[in-house]
N, C-alpha and C positions, 0 to 999 in steps of 0.2 A: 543827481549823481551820488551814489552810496560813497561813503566815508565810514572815518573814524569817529565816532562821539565822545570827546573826551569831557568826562563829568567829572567836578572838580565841586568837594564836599565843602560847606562853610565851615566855621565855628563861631564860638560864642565872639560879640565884638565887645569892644570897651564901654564905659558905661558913659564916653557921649556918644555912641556911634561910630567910634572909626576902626578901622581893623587892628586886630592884635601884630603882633610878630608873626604870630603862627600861622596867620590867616593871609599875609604878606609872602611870607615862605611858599605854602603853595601855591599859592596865586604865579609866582614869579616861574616857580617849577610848569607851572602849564601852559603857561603863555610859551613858552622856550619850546616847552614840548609840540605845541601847535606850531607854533613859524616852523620847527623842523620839518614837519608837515606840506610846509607853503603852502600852508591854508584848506589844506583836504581836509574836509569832515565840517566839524562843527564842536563849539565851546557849549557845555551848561553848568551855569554856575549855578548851586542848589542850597537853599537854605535860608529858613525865617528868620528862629529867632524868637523875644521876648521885648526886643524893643520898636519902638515905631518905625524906625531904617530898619531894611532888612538883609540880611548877609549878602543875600544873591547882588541887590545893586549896588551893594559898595564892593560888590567884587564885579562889578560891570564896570565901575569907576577906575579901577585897579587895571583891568586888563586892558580897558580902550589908553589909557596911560603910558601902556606898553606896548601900543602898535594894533590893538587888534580890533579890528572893524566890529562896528555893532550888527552886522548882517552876518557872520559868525557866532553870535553870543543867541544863547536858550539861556530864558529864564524859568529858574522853578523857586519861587518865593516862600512856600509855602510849608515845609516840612521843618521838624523842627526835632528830628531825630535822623540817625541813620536809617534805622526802617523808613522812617516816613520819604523820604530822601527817595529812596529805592523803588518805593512806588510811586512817587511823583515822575520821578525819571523814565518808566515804563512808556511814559507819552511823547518821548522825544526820541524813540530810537528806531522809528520809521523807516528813515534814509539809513541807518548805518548799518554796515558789515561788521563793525567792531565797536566793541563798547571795552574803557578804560576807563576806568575809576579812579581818579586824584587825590591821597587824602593824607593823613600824617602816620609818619613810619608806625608810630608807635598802634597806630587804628585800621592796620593794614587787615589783618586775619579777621576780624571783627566785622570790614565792610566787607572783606570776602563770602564769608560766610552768609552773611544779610543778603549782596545783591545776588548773589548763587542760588539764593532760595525762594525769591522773589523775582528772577527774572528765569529762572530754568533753566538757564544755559550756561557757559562758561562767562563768565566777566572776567577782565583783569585786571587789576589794582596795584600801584604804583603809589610807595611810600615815598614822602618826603620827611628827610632828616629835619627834627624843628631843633634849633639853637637855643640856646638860654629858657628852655622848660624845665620844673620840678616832676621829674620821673615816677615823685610816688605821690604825688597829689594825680597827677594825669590817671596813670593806675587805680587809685580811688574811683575817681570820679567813672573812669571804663568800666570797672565792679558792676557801680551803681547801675550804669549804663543797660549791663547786660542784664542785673538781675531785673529791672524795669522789662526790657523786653522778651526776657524768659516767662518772666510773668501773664505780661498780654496775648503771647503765645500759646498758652500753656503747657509748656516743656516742664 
């Protein structure tokens, strides 16, 4: 049965493993957004990482926490960029009519931009507001972000 896919980006975790705030923030925002659903589509939680746990299953942790069946949940373990994210994702959107992109307000234009151009069709992407972040370290580190994948590009 076609669905919604709603893909919900990692981020960096703590340095034992467990999720940030920010990574709590969305997670909460798309479990909410899926039960509104009752359960049409499908969750992918996406994202490696640098440590030995990896994004995606402590966001599997997080969202079965919150009500949500593991027959719901896509895993993509492996990306450890928004690009990479974007192409891992391409393998799970089989069933869906619609694909929604989860990710933080401030990385909204950014994953636009990416899954739009790696997926060829319209995505859509839905910020969530993160509390208690430093705005111009986030900013920074986006910079970086972009000029890395400007690079491998070669734009």
């Amino acid at each position: 049965m076609p669905g919604t896919l709603l893909v919900v980006l990692g981020c960096k975790l703590k340095s034992d493993g467990s999720a940030t705030p920010e990574l709590v923030q969305r997670m909460g925002a798309a479990c909410m957004a899926f039960k509104r659903r009752r359960g049409e589509g499908k969750l992918l939680f996406s994202g490696g990482g640098r440590l030995p746990v990896k994004e995606a299953n402590i966001m599997q942790t997080i969202g079965e926490r919150n009500g949500i069946q593991r027959s719901d949940i896509y895993l993509s373990p492996n990306g450890n960029s928004t690009l990479e994210n974007a192409v891992f994702a391409q393998h799970y959107v089989h069933d869906a009519d619609r694909v929604v992109v989860i990710t933080s307000l401030y990385h909204v234009e950014r994953t636009k931009y990416i899954f739009n151009k790696v997926f060829e069709v319209e995505v859509e992407v839905a910020g969530v507001k993160v509390e208690g972040f430093e705005a111009e370290k986030v900013r920074d580190r986006q910079l970086l972000a972009d000029l890395k994948l400007f690079e491998s590009l070669k734009i």
